[in-house]
C-alpha positions as semicolon CSV with decimal commas, in nm:
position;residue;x (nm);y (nm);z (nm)
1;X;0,456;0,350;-1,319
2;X;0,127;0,181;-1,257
3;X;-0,122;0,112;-0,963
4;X;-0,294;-0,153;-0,883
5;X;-0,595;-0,020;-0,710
6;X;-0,733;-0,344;-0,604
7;X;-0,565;-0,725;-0,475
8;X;-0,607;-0,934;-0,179
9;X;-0,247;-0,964;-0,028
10;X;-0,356;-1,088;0,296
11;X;-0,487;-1,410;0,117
12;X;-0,375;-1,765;0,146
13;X;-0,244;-1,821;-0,203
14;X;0,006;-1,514;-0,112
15;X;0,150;-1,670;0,210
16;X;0,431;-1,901;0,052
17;X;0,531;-1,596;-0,239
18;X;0,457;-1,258;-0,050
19;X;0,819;-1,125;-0,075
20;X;0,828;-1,258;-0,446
21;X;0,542;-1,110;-0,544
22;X;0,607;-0,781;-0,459
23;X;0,947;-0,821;-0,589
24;X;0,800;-0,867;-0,898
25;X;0,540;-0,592;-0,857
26;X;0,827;-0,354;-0,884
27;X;1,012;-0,489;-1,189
28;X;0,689;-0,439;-1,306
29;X;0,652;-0,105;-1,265
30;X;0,397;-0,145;-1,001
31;X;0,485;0,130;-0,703
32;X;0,140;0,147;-0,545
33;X;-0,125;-0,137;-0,446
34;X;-0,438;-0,135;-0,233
35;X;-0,492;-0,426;-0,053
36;X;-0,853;-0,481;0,054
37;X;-1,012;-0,598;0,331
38;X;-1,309;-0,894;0,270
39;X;-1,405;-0,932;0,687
40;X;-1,353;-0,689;0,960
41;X;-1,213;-1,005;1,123
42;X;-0,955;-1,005;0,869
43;X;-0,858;-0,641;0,923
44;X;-0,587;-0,628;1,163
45;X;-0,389;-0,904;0,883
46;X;-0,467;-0,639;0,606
47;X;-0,321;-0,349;0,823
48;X;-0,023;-0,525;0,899
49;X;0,054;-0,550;0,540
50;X;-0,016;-0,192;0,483
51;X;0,214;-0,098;0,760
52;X;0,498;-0,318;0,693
53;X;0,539;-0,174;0,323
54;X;0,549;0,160;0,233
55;X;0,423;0,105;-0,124
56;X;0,098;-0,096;-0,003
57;X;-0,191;0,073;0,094
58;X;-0,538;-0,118;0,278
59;X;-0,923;-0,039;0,260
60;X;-1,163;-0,142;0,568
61;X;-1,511;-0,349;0,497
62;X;-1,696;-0,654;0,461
63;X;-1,781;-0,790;0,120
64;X;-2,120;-0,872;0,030
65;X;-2,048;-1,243;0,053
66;X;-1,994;-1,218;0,429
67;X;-2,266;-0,982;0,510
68;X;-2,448;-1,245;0,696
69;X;-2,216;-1,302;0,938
70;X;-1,996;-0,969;0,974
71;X;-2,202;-0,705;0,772
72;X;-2,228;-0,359;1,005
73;X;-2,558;-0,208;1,032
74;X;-2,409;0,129;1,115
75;X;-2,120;0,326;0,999
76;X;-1,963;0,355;1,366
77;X;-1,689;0,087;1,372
78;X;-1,583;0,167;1,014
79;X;-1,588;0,534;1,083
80;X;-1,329;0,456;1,414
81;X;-1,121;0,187;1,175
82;X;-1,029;0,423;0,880
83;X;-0,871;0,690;1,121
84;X;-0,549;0,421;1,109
85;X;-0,299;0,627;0,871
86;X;-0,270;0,320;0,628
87;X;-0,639;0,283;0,525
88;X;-0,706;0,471;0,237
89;X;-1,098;0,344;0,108
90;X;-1,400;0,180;0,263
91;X;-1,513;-0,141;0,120
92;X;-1,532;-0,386;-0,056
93;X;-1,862;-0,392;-0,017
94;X;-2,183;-0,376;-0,225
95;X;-2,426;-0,668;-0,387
96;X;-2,407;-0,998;-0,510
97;X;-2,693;-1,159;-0,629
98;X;-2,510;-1,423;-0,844
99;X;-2,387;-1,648;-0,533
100;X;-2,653;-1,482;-0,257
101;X;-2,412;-1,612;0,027
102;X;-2,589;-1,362;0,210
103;X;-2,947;-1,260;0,216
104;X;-3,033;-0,968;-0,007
105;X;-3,146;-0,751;0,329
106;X;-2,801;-0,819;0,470
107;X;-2,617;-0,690;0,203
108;X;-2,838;-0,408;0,131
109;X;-2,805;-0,294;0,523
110;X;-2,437;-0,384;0,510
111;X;-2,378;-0,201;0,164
112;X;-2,582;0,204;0,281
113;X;-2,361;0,169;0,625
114;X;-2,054;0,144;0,460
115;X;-2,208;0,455;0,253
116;X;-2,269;0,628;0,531
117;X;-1,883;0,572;0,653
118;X;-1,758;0,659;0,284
119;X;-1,945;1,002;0,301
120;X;-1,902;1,096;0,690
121;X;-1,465;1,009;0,643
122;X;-1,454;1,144;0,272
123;X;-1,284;0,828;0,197
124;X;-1,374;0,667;-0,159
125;X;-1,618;0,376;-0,134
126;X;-1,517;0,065;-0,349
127;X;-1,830;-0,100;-0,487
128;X;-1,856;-0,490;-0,575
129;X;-2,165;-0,550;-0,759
130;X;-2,257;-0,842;-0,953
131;X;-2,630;-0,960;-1,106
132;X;-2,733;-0,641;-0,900
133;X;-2,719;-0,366;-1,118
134;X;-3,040;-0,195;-1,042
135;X;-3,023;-0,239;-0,709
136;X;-2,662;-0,135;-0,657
137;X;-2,717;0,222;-0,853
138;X;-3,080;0,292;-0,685
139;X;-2,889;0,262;-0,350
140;X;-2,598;0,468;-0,467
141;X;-2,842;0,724;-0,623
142;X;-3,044;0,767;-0,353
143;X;-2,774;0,753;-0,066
144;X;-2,562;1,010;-0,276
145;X;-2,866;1,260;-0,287
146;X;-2,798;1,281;0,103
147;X;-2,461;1,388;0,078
148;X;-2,166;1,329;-0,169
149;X;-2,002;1,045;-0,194
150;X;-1,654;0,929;-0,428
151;X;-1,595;0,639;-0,478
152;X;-1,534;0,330;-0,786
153;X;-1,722;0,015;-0,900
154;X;-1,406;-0,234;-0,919
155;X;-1,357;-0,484;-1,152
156;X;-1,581;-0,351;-1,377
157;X;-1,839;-0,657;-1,565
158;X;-2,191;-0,488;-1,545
159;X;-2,399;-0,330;-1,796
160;X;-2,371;-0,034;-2,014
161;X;-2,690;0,128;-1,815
162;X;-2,472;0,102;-1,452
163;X;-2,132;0,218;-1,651
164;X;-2,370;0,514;-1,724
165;X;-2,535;0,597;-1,393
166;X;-2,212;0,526;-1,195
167;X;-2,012;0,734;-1,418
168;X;-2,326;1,046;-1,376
169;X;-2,285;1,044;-0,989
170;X;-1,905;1,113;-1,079
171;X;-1,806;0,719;-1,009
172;X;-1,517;0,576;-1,171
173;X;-1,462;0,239;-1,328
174;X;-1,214;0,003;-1,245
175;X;-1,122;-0,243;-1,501
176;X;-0,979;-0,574;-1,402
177;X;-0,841;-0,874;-1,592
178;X;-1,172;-0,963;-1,720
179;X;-1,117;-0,725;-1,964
180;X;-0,892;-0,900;-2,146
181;X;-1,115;-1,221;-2,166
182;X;-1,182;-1,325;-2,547
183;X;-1,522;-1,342;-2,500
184;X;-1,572;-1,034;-2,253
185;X;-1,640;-0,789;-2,579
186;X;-1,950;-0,649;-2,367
187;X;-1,699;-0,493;-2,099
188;X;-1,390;-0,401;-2,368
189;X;-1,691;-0,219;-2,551
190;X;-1,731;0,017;-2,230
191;X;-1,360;0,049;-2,112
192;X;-1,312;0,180;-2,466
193;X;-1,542;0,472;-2,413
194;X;-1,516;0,513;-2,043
195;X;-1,386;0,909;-2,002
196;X;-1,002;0,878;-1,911
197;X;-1,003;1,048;-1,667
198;X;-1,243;0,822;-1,492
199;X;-1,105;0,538;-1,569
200;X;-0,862;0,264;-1,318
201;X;-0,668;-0,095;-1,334
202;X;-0,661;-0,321;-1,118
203;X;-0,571;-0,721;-1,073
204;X;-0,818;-0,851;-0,807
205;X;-0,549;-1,082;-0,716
206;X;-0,510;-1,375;-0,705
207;X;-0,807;-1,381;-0,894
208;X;-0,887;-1,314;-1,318
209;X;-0,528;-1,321;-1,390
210;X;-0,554;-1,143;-1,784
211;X;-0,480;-1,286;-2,077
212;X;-0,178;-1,412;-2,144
213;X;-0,215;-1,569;-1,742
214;X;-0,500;-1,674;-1,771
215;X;-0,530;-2,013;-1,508
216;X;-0,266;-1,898;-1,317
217;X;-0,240;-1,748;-0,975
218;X;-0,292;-1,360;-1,029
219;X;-0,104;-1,118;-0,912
220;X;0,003;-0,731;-0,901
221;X;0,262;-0,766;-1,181
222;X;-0,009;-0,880;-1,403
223;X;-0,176;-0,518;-1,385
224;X;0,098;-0,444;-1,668
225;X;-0,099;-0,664;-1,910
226;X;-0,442;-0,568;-1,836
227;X;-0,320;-0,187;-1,884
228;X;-0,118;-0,233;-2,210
229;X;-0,491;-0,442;-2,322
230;X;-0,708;-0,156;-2,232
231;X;-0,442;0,115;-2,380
232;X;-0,466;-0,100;-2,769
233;X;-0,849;-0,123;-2,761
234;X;-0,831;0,304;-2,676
235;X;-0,581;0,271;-2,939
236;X;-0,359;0,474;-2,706
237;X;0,006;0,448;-2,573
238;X;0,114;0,279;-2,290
239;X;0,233;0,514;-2,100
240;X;-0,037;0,770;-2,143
241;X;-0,247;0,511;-2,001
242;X;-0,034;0,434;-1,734
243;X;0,009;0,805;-1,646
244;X;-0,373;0,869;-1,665
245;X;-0,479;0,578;-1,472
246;X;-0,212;0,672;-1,189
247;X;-0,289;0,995;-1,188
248;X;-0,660;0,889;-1,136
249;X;-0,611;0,697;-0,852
250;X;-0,434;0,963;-0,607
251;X;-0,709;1,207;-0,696
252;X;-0,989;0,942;-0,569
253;X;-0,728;0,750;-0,333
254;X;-0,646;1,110;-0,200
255;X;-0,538;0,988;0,160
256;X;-0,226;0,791;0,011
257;X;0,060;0,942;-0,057
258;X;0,202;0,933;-0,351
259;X;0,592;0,831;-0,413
260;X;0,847;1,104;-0,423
């Protein structure tokens, strides 16, 4: 069996499919997903997914992207949110300097109070970082100096030097379709060396669908393909991947409950 630690369920390109996608999660082999929340706006959708299928779990945050207009300044509201019984992470959240749909203050303020929530609820923090690396870890660093925090970086494209840091604070990586890109040798060279027992798939559906998907709609099922990719470059089996990688995500995603 397999997780898929991170997808976007409550999004539009889902609406017309839901019920076939997550028939085809299961034929899959998929039995748990995390569906995360993008806009506190956007929560209550997210939690009604959560609560309408016992196999789908939700996180609570606001993505860099939307920092502007719904990023939190303090870790109250998130800290009240994740008490629901179906929220199992805080975030997305983090920094992206490659669009800058929000101001770099924004996200930064946004980013160290979802922090704050991650390490006050002992709920893992799910990191998006992209064309940030420096300042993503420096914030980590320093904010994990006050008081531990777990957490990932999800869908994992950043350098060597972050995989290294991250990994230090006792991060793990989460490797998405990208991955399996032809040209994406940079992040196949790090999942290849990336401890096991740190290491996580996920689809980021309905986006990077892996190879052999690629321009399609992506979607949980797919997680199958980026594992079975990231098990031949470790030159390992299958299902020692999928067992690892499983077995990683209850010990970070501790609040959800694993199937019987």
């Amino acid at each position: 069996m397999l997780v898929d630690s991170h997808c976007h369920l409550d999004f539009e390109a889902f609406e017309e499919d839901f019920d076939g996608v997550l028939a085809r999660a299961a034929g899959a082999g998929i039995d748990t997903m995390v569906t995360i929340c993008t806009r506190l706006s956007r929560f209550d959708d997210v939690r009604r997914i959560a609560e309408a299928h016992p196999n789908v779990w939700c996180s609570l945050g606001v993505h860099p992207h939307e920092a502007a207009e719904e990023g939190v300044d303090a870790p109250d509201r998130l800290i009240e949110l994740s008490a629901h019984p179906r929220v199992v992470g805080i975030g997305e959240t983090g920094l992206d300097y490659y669009y800058e749909h929000s101001p770099r203050q924004a996200q930064q303020t946004s980013f160290r109070a979802h922090i704050a929530a991650a390490r006050t609820t002992g709920l893992p923090l799910i990191v998006h970082t992209r064309d940030a690396d420096d300042d993503t870890m420096d914030i980590l660093e320093e904010e994990h100096a006050r008081g531990h925090v777990s957490g990932l970086i999800h869908c994992f494209s950043a350098s060597s030097e972050l995989a290294e840091r991250a990994l230090k604070i006792g991060f793990y990586l989460s490797f998405s379709g990208i991955v399996t890109f032809r040209r994406a040798e940079a992040v196949q060279a790090i999942a290849k060396v990336t401890p096991l027992e740190r290491l996580l798939v996920e689809t980021d559906a309905p986006y990077l669908a892996p190879t052999p998907h690629r321009g399609k709609r992506n979607e949980p099922a797919y997680v199958r393909d980026t594992a079975a990719f990231v098990a031949k470059l470790r030159q390992t089996t299958f299902d020692e991947l999928a067992e690892a990688t499983t077995d990683n995500f209850y010990r970070l995603f501790a609040k959800a409950e694993r199937p019987a």
